[in-house]
N, C-alpha and C positions, 0 to 999 in steps of 0.2 A: 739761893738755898736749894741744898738736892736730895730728896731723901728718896732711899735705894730699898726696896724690899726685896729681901734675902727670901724666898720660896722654896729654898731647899729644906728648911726647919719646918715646911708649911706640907712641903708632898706626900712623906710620910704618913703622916695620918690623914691627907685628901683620900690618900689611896686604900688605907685602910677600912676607910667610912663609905667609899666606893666601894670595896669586897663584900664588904657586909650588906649594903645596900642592894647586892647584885642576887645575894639570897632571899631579897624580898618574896619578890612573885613565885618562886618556888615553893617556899613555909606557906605563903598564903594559900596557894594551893593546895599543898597537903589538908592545913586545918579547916579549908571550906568540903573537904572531902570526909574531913571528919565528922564536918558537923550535917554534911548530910544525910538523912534519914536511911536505915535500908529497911527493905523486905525484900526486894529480890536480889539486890543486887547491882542492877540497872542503871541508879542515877548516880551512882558510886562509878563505878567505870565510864559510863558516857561523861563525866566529868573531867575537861582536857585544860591542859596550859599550853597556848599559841601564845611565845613569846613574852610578854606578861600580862594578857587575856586570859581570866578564866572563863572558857566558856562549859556551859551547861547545856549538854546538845538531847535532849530528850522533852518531848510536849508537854510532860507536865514541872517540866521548872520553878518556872513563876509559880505554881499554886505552893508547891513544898517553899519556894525560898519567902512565902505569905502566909507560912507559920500551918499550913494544910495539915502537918504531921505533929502528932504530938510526939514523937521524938525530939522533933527540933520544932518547937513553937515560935520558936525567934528567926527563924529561918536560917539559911546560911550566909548572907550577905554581907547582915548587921553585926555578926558576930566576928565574920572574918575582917571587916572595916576594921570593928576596934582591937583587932589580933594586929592590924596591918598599922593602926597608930601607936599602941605599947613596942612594937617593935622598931620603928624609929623615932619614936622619943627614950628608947634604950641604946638606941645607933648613936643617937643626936646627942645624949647625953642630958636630957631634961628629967 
């Protein structure tokens, strides 16, 4: 017995759920920049994407992403996490 799978009806959308996926870390990006607090300014621009690392290069981080600001009392972590699962369980299709 020889069963053959045909991968060309399967690439197509490997590829396309690849494209999409490849937007992740950039969206999340954006929306953890959104959800962080401003008053000057500051944690808003010192906020970078290495690659698909968001880092948050300023001392007081941790206190704002520990709910510190009543802007963002959720911080911005928790918020971007479940930004980052609705968006591939909308990839994935669940």
């Amino acid at each position: 017995m020889r069963i053959r799978l045909k991968t060309n009806r399967i690439r197509p959308h490997l590829q396309k759920v690849d494209r999409r996926l490849s937007k992740v870390a950039p969206e999340a990006h954006k929306f953890f920049v959104s959800e962080t607090p401003i008053k000057t300014g500051n944690a808003r621009r010192k906020t970078r994407l290495q690659g698909k690392i968001i880092k948050a290069d300023y001392p007081y981080a941790k206190r704002l992403d520990e709910g510190w600001s009543r802007q963002s009392p959720e911080g911005m972590s928790k918020p971007t996490i479940q930004y980052i699962k609705d968006m591939i369980a909308d990839i994935m299709g669940y």
